[in-house]
N, C-alpha and C positions, 0 to 999 in steps of 0.2 A: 504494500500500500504506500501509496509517493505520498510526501506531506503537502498539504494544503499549504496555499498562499496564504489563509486568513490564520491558518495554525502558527507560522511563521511571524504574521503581525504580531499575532498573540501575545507570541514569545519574545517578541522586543518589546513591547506594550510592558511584559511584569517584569524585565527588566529593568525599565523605567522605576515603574510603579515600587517596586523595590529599593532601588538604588536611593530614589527622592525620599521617600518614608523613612529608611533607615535613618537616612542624613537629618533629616528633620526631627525625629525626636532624639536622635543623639544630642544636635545640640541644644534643643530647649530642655534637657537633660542636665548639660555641662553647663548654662548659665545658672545653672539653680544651687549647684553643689559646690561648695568651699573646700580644697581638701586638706584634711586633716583640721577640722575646724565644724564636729558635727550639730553646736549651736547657728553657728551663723548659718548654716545649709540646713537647718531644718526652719528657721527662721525666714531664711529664701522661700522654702517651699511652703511655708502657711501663708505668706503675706502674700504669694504669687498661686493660689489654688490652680487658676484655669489653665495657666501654664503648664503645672505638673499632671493636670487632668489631660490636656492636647497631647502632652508624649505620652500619656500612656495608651490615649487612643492611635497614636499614629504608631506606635509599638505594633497596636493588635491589627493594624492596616498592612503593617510589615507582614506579619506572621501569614495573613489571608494573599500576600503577595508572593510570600515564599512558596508556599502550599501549590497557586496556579504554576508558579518556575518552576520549581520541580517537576512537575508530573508535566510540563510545554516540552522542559529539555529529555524527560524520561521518551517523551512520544516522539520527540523529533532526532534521537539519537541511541534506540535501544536497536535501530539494524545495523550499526557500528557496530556494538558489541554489546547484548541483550542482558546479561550478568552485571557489568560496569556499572551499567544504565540504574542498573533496580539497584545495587548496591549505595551509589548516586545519591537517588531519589530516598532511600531510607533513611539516609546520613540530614538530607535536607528537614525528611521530617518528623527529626531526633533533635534540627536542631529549632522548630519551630514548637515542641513541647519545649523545651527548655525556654525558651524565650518567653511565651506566653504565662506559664509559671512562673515566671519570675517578676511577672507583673503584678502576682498577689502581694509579696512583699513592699513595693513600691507604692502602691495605693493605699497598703499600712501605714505607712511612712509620710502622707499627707495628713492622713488620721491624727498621727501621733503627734506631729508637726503640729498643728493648729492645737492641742490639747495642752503642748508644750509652753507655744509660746501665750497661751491664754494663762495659763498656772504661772511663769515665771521660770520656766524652764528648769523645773526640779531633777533632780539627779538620776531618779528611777526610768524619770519618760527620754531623757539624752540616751541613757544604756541601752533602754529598749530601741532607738530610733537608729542607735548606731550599728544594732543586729541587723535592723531591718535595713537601713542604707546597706551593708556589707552583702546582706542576705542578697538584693538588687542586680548589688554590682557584681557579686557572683559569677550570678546567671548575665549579664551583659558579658563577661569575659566568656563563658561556659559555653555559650550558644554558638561562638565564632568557631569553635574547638571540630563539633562535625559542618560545619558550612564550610568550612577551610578544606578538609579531606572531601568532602561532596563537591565542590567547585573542578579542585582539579584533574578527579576525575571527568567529572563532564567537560573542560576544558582540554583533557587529553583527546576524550571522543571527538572532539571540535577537529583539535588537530589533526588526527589523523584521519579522519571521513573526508577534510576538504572543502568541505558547506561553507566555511566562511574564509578569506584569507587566513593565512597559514601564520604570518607575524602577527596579527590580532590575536589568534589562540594562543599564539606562544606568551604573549604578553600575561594571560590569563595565566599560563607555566610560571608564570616567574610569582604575579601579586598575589595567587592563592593560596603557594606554598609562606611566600613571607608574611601572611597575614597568620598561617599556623603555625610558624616560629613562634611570632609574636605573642600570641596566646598562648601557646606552652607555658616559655617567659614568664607571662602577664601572671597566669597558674600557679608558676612556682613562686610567686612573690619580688618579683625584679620589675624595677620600675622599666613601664615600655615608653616610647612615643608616641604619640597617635600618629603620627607621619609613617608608621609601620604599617596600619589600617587605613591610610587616609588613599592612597594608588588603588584600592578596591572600585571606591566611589568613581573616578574618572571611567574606568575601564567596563564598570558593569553599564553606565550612560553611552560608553563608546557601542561596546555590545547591541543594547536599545536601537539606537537612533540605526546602527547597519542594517538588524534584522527588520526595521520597519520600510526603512527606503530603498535598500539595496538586496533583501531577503536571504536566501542561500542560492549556492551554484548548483545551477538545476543540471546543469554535467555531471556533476559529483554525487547529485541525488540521483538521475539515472543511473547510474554505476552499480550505485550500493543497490537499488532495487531490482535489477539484474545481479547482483551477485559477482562484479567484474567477470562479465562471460560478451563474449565479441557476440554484437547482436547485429552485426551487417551483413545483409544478404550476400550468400555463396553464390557465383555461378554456378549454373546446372552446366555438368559434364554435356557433352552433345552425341 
């Protein structure tokens, strides 16, 4: 079965839609949090409610985004290699439960927050806010850990099917694997940069905007749905 043109949109469409959402409650995220300072950031987050309310909706915009990518690049790359593909696609959505659980805590943490700063910031609700911040951020590190192994697998498939240029994929070779150094790192308690994380954002927008206007090599997709077997008429012997 060839893939559809609109399948193809699709699949730049929740790359997009991916790429913009992550970014976007990351940083209405990072404007709210002081670090190492869990009065002033819980402080942020009471006096700023609808702020910490927007990430956490654009969090679960992400999650419903990740969910379509997955299962765009599972359908548009399991005749590369059908095992990859589903291994891929499981890793994505390992790492959309993490993600989305870890929005309980973080809604906690508004709660606490405005309870916090109405009482005077007593010592019990700081300790609890500083669980629940860390509980958050966790799961924000935690999630990258299968997205990172899921990417470059499907980035391999990219690479080698042909569907899209070959240096675009490879690109994806390079920022998927440093984004799960980065979080290993991040894991074992070593301070990262987000400059580690930050070459994802360009490249999954890169990804979007090709598969929308320029879609896949419909050579490369003939190939694979033949099986590389020579489909050009033989001459009849005479």
């Amino acid at each position: 079965m060839n893939i559809t043109r609109n399948t193809v949109r699709l699949l730049g469409a929740a790359f997009l839609l991916q790429a913009i959402a992550s970014a976007g409650w990351t940083v209405l995220q990072l404007q709210l949090i002081v670090p190492e300072d869990i009065t002033a950031s819980m402080t942020n987050i009471a006096n700023n409610p609808l702020q910490m309310r927007a990430s956490i909706v654009l969090t679960m915009i992400t999650v419903m985004a990740i969910v379509m990518l997955g299962s765009l690049l599972f359908v548009t790359l399991r005749k590369v290699n059908g095992p990859i593909a589903l291994v891929a696609l499981g890793l994505y959505l390992i790492e959309v439960a993490v993600l989305a659980v870890s929005r309980i805590p973080a809604y906690a943490l508004l709660r606490v927050s405005q309870e916090s700063v109405a009482t005077g910031h007593p010592a019990y609700l700081q300790t609890l806010g500083n669980l629940l911040y860390e509980s958050a951020d966790f799961g924000d590190w935690f999630h990258m850990l299968p997205f990172a192994v899921g990417a470059t697998l499907f980035y391999y498939l990219f690479f080698k099917s042909g569907y899209i240029p070959r240096p675009l994929a490879f690109v994806g070779l390079i920022v998927a694997p440093l984004a799960l150094i980065g979080t290993l790192l991040g894991l074992l308690g070593f301070d990262v940069p987000i400059a580690v994380l930050i070459p994802n954002l360009p490249f999954e927008l890169s990804m979007g905007l090709w598969l929308l206007i320029k879609g896949i090599n419909e050579a490369a997709q003939a190939d694979r749905a033949y099986g590389g077997l020579d489909m050009t008429p033989k001459e009849q012997p005479i």
